[in-house]
C-alpha positions in Angstrom: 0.0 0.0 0.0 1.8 3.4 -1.3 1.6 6.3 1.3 -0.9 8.4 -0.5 -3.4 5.4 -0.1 -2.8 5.3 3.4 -3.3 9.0 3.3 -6.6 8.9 2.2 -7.6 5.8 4.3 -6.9 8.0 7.0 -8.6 11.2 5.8 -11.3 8.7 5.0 -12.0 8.0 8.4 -12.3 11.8 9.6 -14.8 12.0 6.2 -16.8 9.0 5.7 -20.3 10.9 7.4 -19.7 13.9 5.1 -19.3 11.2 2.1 -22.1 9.3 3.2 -24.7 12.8 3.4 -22.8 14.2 0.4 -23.1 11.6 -2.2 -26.3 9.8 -1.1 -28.2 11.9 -3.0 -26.6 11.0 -6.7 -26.4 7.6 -5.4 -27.9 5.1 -8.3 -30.0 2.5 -7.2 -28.7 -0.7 -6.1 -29.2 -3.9 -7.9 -29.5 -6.5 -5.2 -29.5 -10.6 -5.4 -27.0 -13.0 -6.8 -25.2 -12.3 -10.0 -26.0 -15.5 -12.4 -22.0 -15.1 -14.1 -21.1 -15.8 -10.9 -22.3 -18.9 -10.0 -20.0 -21.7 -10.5 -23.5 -24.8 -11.5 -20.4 -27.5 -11.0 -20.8 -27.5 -7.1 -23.8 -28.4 -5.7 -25.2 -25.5 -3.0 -26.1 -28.0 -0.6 -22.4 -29.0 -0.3 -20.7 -25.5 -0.6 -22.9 -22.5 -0.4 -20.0 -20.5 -1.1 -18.4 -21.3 -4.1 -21.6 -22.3 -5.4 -22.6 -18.6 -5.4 -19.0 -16.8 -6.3 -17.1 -19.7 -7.6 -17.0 -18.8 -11.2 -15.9 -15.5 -10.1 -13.2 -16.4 -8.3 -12.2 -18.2 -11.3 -11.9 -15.5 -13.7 -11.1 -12.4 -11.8 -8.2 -11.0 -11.4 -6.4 -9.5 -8.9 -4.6 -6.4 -9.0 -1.0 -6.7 -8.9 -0.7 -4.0 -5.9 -2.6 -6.5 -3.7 -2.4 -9.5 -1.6 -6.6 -9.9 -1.9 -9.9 -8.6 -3.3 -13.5 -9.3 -2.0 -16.3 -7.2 -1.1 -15.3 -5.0 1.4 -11.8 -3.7 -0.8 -14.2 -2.8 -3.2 -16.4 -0.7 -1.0 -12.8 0.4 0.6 -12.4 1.6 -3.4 -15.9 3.3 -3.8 -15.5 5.2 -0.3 -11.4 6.4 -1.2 -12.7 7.8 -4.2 -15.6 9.6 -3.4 -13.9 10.7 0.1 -10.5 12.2 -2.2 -13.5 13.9 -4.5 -14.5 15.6 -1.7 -11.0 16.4 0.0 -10.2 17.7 -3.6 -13.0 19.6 -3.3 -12.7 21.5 -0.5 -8.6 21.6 -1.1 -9.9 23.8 -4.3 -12.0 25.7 -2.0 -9.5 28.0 0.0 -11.2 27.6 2.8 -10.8 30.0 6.4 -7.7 30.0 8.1 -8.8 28.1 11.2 -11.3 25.9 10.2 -11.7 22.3 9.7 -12.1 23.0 6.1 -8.4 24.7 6.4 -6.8 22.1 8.2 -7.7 19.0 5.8 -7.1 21.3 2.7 -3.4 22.3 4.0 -2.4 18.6 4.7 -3.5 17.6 1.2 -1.9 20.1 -0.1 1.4 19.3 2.0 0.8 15.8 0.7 0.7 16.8 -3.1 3.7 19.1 -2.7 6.4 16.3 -2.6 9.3 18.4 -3.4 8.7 21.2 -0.4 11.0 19.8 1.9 14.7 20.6 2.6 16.5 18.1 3.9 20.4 18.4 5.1 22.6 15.6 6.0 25.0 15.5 8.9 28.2 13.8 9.4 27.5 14.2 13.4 27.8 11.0 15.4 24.5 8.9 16.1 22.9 10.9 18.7 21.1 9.2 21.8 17.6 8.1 20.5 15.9 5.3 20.4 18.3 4.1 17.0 20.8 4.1 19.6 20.6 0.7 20.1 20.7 -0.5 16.5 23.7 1.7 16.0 26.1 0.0 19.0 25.2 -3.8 17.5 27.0 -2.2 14.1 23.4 -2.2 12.4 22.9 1.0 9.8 20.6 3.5 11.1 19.3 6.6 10.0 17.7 9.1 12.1 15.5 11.7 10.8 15.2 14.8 13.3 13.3 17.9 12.7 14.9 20.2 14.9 14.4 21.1 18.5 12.4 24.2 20.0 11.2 26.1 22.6 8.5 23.3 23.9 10.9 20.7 23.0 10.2 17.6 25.8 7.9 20.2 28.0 4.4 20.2 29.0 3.7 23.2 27.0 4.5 20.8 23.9 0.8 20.1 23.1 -1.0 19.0 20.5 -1.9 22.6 19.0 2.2 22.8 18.2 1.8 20.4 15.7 2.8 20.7 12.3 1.0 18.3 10.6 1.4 19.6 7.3 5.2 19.7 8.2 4.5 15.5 8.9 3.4 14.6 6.1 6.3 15.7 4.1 8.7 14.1 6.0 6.9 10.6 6.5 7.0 10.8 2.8 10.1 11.2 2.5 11.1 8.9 4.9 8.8 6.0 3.2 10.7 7.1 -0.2 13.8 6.1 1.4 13.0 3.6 3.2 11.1 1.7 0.2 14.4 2.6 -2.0 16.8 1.0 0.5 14.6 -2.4 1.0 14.5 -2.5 -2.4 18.3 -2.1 -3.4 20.2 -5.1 -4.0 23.3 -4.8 -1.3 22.5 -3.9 2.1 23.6 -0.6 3.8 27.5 -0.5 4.7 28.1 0.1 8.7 29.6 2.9 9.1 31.1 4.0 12.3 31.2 7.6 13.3 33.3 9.1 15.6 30.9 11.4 18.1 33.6 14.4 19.0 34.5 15.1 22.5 35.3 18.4 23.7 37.8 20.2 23.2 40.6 19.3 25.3 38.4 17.4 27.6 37.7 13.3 27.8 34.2 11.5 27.1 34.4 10.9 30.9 32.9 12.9 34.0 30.3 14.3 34.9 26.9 13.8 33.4 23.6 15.4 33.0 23.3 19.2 31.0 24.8 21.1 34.5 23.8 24.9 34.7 21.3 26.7 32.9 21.6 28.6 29.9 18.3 28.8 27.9 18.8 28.4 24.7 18.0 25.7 21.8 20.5 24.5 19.4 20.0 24.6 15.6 21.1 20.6 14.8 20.6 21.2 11.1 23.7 23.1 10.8 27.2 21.7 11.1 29.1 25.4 12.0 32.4 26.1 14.4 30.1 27.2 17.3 26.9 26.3 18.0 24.1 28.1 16.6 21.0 29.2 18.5 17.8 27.8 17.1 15.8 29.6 19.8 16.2 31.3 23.5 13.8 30.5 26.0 11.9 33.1 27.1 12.7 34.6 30.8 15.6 32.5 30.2 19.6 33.5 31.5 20.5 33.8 27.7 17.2 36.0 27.4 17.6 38.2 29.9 21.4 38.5 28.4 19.9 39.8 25.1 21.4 36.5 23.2 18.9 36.0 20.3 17.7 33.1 17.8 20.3 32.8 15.1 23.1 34.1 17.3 26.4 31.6 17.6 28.5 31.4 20.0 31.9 30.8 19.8 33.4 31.4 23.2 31.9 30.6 27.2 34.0 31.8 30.0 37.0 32.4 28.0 37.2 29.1 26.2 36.5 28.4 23.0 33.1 26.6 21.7 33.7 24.9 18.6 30.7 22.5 18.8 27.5 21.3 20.8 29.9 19.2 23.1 32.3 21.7 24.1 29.4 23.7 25.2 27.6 21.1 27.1 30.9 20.7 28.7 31.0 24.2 29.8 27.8 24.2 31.6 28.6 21.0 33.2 31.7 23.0 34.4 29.7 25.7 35.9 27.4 26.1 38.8 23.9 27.7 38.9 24.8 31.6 40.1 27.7 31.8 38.4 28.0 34.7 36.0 30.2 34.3 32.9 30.9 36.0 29.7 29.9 34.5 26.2 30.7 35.7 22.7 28.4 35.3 20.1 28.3 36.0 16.5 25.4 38.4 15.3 24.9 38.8 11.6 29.2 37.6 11.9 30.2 40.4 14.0 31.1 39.5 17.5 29.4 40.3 20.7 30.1 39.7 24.4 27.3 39.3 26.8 27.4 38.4 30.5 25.0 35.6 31.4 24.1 34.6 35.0 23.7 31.0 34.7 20.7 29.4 37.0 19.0 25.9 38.0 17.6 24.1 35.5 14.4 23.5 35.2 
């Protein structure tokens, strides 16, 4: 089953009372009772009911080469996916109001059809510690697809309204692209193990956890010599230092940051009340800020 089917299996679900109201009315009438072409007369009905009634059938149809099966209820699956994507169509075609119900189907069928409005980077960055994690230390390929993190990220105010579910479909269809292409391919996926940089200076050993805190959010799309700020939380130490989104730092209590880890370091290095002095880079000039670092929370 391709994605797009599953797509409007879904939408089906959310539309199938609209479909039923909408399209009763040019409904055709029904022509009930058994179809005589069907009916295999070699088996007695007595015996086998069944193939009696659809044996001849069964015989001669033929099933679509996208499909394991066929019977009744796939066909009704096909009446119901078309007339639901008539009416998703519809109402796509519509330009609904920003807000509505209307809006929301007719943005993620849009999203859907728009296959090619995705940017996608790769990075050369070790494996990161999700739930591929454990794939990745039995020297089995992974990928690992990651949107980005933000101000909600992992926090209660990370509800459902945050969403981007146009956003979703675009990347489940690209990762169902890839994934199809590398089942398909002939060789398996080489192993490939990536060295995960310490910081500078420092061992992969000590002390653990994210230490003081800082407030901002790291942009993981880019690979840069700093890190770069995807966000500041608000009421944050780096807010109330003036750092902004976009900013990168480069230097944290006269060291140098060269990447995620060196900074993580850093704040593991420092306590809560502490007040240092970052350098970031603003639209590549530099600027020095004193930030009083807090508990995390």
């Amino acid at each position: 089953m391709t994605l797009k089917n599953k797509f409007m299996g879904s939408l089906a679900a959310c539309s199938l009372l609209l479909a039923s109201s909408t399209f009763a009315q040019d409904a055709k009438p029904a022509t009930h009772g058994i179809d005589p072409s069907h009916v295999d007369t070699s088996i007695k009905p007595g015996d086998d009911f069944y193939h009696y009634a659809n044996g001849a059938w069964l015989k001669s149809y033929e099933i679509p080469p996208d499909r394991a099966s066929v019977g009744v209820f796939s066909l009704l699956d096909d009446v119901a996916n078309k007339r639901t994507a008539a009416l998703i169509e519809e109402v796509a075609k519509s330009n609904p109001k920003a807000g509505t119900g209307s809006r929301k189907i007719a943005d993620l069928f849009n999203a859907f059809m728009d296959e090619a409005g995705i940017e996608a980077k790769t990075s050369a960055a070790g494996p990161s510690g999700s739930d591929h994690i454990s794939f990745y230390i039995k020297n089995i390929p992974v990928l690992f697809f990651f949107s980005g993190l933000h101000s909600d990220y992992h926090r209660p105010s990370d509800d459902w309204d945050k969403i981007n579910a146009a956003g979703a479909v675009k990347i489940l269809d690209l990762v169902y692209r890839v994934a199809t292409r590398l089942n398909r391919a002939e060789a398996r996926p080489l192993f490939t193990k990536v060295d995960t940089p310490a910081a500078s200076g420092q061992s992969r050993t000590g002390s653990s956890g994210y230490g003081a805190y800082f407030g901002s959010i790291p942009d993981m799309g880019e690979e840069i010599r700093g890190v770069r700020f995807a966000d500041i939380r608000p009421n944050s130490p780096a807010a109330k230092a003036g750092l902004r989104p976009r900013d990168v730092l480069i230097r944290f209590a006269g060291k140098e940051i060269q990447n995620l880890e060196d900074f993580t370091y850093m704040l593991r290095t420092h306590k809560p009340g502490e007040t240092v002095e970052v350098t970031v880079l603003r639209d590549n000039q530099p600027l020095s800020v004193s930030v009083t670092l807090e508990v995390r929370r």
